[in-house]
DOTISE-88595 format. One record per residue: x, y, z negated of N, C-alpha, C, O, CB in turn; residue number from 1. Coordinates in steps of 0.02 Angstrom, whole numbers. Glycine has a CB too. Layout:
residues N
X|Y|Z|X|Y|Z|X|Y|Z|X|Y|Z|X|Y|Z|NUM
...
This chain:
residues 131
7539|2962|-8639|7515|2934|-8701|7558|2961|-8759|7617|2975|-8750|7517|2857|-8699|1
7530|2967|-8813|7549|3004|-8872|7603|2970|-8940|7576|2921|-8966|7478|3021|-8900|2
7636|2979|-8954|7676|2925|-8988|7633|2944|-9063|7620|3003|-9075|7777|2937|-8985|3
7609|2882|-9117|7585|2896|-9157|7624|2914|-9231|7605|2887|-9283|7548|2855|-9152|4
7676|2961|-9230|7712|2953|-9280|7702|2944|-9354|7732|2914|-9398|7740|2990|-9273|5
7639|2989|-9350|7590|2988|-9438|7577|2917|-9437|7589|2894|-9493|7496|3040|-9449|6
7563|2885|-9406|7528|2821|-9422|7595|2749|-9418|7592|2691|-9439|7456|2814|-9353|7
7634|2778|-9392|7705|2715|-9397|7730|2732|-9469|7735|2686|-9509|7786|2728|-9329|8
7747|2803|-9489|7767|2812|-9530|7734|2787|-9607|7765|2766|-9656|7777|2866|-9513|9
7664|2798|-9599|7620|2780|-9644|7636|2701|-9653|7664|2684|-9706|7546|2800|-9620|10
7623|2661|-9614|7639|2588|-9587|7694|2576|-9646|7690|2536|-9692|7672|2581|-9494|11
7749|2625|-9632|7824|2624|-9678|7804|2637|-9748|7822|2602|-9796|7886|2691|-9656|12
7779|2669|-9751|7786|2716|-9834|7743|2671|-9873|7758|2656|-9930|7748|2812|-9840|13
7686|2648|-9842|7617|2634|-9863|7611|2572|-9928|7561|2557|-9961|7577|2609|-9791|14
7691|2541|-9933|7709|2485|-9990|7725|2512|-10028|7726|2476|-10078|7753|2436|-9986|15
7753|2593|-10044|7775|2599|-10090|7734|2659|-10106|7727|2662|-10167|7842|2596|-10088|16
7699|2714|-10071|7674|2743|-10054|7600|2748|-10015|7597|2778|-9961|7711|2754|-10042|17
7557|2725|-10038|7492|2731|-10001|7463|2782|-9991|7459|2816|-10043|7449|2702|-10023|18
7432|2812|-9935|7379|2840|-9945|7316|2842|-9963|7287|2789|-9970|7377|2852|-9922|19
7283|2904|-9972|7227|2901|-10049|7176|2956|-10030|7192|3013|-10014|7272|2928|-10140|20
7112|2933|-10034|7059|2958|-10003|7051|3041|-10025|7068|3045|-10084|6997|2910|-10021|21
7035|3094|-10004|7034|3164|-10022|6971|3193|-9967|6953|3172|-9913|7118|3202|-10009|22
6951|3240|-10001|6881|3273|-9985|6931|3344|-9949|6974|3364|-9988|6815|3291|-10071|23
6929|3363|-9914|6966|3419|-9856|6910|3480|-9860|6868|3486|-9815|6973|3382|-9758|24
6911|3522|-9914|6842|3581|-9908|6894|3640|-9862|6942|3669|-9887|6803|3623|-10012|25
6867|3647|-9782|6882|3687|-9737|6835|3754|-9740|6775|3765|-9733|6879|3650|-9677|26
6904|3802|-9756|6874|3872|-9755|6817|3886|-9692|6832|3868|-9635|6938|3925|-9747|27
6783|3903|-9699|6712|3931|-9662|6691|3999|-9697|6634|3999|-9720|6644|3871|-9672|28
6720|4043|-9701|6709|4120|-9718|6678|4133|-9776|6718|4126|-9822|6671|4155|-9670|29
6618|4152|-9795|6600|4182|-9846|6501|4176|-9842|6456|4173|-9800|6641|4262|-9841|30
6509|4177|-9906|6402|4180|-9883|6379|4223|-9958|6410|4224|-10011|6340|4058|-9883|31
6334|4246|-9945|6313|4287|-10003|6259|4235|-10039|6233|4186|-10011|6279|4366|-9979|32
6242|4265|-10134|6230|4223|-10171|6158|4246|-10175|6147|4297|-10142|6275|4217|-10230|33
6104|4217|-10210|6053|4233|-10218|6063|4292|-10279|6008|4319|-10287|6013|4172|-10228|34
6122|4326|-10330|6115|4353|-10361|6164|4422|-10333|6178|4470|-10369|6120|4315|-10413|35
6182|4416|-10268|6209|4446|-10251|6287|4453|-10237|6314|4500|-10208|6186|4471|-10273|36
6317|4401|-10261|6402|4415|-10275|6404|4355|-10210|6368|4309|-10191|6450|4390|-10380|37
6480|4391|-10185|6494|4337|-10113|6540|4284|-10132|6589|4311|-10158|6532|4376|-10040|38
6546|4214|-10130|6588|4161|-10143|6590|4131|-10083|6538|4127|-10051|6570|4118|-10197|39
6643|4106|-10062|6684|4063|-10007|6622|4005|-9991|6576|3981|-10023|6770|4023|-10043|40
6649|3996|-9923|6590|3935|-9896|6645|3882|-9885|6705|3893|-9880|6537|3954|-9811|41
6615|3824|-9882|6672|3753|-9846|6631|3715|-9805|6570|3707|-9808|6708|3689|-9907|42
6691|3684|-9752|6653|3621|-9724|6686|3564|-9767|6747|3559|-9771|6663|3608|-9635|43
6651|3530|-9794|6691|3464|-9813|6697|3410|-9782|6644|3390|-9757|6674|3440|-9861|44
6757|3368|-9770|6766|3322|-9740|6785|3270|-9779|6801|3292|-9834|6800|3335|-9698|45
6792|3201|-9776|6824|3152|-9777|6901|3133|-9757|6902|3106|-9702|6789|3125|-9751|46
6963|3140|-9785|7022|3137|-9748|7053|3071|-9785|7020|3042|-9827|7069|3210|-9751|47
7132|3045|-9765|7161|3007|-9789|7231|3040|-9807|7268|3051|-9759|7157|2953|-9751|48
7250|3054|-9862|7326|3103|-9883|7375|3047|-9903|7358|2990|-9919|7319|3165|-9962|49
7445|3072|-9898|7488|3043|-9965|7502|3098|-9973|7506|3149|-9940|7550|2991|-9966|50
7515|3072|-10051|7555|3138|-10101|7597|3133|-10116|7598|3076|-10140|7541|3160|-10156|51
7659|3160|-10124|7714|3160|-10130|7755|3209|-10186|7746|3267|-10170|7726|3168|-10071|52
7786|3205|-10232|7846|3258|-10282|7868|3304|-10219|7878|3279|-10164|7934|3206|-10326|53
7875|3381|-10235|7910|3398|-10196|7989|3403|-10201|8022|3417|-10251|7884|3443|-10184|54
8010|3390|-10136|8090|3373|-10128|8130|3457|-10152|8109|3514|-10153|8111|3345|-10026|55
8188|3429|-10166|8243|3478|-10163|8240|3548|-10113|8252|3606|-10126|8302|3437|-10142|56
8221|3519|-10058|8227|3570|-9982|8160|3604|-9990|8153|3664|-9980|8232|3522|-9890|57
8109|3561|-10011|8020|3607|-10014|8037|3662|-10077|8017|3720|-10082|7929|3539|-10049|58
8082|3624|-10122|8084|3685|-10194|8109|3776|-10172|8088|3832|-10183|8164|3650|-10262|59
8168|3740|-10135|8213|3788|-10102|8164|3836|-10035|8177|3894|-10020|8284|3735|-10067|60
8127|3808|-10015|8077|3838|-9948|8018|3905|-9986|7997|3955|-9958|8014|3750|-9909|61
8005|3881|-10058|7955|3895|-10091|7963|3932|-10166|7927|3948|-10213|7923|3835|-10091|62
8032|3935|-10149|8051|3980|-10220|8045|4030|-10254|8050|4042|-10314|8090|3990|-10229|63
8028|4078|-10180|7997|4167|-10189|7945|4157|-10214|7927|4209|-10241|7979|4218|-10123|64
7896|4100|-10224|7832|4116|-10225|7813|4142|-10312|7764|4173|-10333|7789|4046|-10195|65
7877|4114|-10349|7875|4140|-10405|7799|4097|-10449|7756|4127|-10482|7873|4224|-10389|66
7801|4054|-10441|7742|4020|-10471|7774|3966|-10527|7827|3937|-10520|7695|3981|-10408|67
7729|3962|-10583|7746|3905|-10626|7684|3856|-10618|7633|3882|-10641|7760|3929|-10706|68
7678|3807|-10597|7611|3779|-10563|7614|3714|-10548|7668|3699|-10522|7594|3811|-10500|69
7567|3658|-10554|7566|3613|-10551|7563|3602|-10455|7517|3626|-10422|7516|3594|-10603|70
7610|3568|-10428|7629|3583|-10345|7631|3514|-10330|7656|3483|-10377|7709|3628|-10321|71
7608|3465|-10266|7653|3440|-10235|7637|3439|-10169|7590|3473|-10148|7669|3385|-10259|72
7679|3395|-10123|7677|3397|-10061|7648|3337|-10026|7663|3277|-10022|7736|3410|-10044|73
7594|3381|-9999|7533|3316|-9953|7546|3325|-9875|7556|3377|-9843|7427|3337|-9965|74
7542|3237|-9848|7547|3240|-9790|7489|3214|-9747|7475|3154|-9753|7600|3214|-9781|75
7449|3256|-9700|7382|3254|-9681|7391|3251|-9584|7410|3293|-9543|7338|3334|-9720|76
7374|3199|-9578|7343|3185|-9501|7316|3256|-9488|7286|3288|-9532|7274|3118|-9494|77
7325|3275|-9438|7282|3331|-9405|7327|3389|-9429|7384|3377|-9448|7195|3337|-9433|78
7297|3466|-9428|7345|3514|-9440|7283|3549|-9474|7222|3553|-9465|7392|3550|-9373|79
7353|3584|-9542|7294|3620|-9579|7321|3677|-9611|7366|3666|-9651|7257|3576|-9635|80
7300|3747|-9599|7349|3806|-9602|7345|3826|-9693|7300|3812|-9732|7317|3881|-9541|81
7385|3848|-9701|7372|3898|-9773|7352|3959|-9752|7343|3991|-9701|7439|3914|-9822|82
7348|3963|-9823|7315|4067|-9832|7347|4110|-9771|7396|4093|-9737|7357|4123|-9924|83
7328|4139|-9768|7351|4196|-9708|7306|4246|-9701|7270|4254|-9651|7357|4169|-9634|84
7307|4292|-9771|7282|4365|-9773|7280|4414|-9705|7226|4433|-9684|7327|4400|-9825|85
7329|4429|-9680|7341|4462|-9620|7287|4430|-9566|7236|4454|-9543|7420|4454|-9599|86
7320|4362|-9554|7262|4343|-9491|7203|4331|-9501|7168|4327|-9451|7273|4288|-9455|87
7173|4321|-9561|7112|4295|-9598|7091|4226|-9590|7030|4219|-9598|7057|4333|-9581|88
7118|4179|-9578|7132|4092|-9597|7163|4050|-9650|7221|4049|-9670|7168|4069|-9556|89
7140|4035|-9658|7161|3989|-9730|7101|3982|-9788|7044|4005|-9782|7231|4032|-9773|90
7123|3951|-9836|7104|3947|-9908|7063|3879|-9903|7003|3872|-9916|7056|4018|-9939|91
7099|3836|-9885|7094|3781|-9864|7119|3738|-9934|7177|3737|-9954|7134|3775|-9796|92
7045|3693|-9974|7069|3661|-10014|7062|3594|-10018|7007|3577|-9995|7057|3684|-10056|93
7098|3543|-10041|7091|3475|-10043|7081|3456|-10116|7117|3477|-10161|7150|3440|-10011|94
7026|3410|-10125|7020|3380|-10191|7037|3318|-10173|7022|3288|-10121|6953|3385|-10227|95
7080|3295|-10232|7106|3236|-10240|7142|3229|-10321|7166|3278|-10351|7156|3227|-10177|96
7141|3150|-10350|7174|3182|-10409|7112|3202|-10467|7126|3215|-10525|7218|3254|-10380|97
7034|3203|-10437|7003|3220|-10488|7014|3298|-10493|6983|3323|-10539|7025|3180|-10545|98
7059|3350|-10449|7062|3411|-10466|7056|3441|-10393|7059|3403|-10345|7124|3427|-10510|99
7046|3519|-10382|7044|3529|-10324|7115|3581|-10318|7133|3622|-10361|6970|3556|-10303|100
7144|3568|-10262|7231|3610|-10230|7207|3649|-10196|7157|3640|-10161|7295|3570|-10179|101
7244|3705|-10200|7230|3751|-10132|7298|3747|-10096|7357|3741|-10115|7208|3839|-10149|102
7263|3753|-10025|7340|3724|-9985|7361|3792|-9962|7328|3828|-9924|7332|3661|-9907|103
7459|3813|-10006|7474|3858|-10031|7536|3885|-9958|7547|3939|-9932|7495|3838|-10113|104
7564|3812|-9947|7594|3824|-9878|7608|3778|-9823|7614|3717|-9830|7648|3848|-9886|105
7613|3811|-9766|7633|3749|-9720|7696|3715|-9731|7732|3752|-9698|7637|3769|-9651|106
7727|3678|-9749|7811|3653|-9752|7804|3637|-9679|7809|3690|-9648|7841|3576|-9812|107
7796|3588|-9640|7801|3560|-9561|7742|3541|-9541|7690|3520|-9568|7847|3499|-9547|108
7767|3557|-9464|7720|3525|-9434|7728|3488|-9381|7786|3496|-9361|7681|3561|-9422|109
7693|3441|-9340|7722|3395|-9297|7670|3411|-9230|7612|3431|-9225|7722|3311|-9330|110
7708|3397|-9196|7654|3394|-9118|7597|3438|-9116|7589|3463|-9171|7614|3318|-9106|111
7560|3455|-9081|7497|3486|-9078|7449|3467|-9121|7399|3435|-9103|7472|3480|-9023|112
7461|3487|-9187|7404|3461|-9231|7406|3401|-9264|7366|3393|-9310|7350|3455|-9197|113
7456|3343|-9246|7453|3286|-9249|7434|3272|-9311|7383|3243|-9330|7504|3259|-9229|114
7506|3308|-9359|7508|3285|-9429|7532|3346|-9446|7554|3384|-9403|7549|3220|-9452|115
7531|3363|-9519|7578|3420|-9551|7587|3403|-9622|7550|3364|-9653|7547|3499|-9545|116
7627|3428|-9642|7638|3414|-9718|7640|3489|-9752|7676|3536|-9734|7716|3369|-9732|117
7598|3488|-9797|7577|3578|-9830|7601|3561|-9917|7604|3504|-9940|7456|3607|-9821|118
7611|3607|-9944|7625|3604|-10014|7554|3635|-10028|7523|3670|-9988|7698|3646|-10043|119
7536|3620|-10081|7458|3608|-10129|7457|3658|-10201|7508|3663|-10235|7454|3510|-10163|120
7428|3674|-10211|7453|3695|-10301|7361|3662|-10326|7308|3657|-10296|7476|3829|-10326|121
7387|3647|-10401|7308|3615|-10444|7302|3677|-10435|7344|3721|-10427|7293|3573|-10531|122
7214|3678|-10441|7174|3755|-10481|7164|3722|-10537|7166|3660|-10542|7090|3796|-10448|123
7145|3781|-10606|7126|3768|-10653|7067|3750|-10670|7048|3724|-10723|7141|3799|-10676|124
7023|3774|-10597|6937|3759|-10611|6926|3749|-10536|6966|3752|-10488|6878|3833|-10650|125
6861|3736|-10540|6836|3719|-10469|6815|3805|-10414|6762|3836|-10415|6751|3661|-10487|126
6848|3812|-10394|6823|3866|-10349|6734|3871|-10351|6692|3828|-10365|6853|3847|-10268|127
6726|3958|-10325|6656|3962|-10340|6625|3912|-10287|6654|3893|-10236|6628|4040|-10335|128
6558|3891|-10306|6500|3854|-10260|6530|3785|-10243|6519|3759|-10188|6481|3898|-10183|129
6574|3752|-10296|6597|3684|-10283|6589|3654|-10341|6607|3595|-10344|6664|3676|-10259|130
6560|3688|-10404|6550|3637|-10466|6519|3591|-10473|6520|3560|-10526|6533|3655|-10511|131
């Protein structure tokens, strides 16, 4: 049997810290437009996040990235990868906040999938085929 750590922990945080409903749009490749130009496909889901400031140690993990950007750090039941040009997975975004994040990196992860915590950045607009 599986120890539920996302969910004790949540249990903990959840007075001072709740989690907060978010729409999970899962990369699903690409589809072409009726005018011809190709824009990203999603599955959307239903998830439960907290959001979090990122800490001292996430600043320090994420510093090359050279970004000035509205960032923080979400922690999501299940496992959910970032971008990964090379392998071709990712571009995995969460709306929440009224804005949509693209989830920019993995910070941790726990158990097989269990839970992970990814750093987020706002977009400035809604990605194509999500307005």
């Amino acid at each position: 049997m599986s120890l539920n750590l996302f969910g004790i922990a949540g249990r903990m945080t959840g007075a001072v810290n709740p989690c907060i409903p978010a729409d999970l749009l899962a990369s699903d490749g690409v589809q072409d437009t009726p005018s011809g130009e190709v824009e990203p496909k999603y599955i959307v889901a239903r998830i439960w996040i907290e959001v979090q400031a990122l800490t001292g140690q996430d600043l320090q993990q994420v510093e090359n990235l050279n970004q000035q950007a509205d960032m923080r750090a979400v922690y999501i039941r299940g496992g959910i990868k970032a971008l990964n040009r090379p392998l071709q997975y990712g571009g995995d975004l969460i709306k929440f906040y009224n804005s949509y994040w693209k989830v920019t990196q993995s910070l941790e992860e726990w158990g097989d999938a269990e839970w992970c915590k990814v750093l987020v950045t706002r977009q400035t607009s809604p990605p194509p085929g999500c307005s």
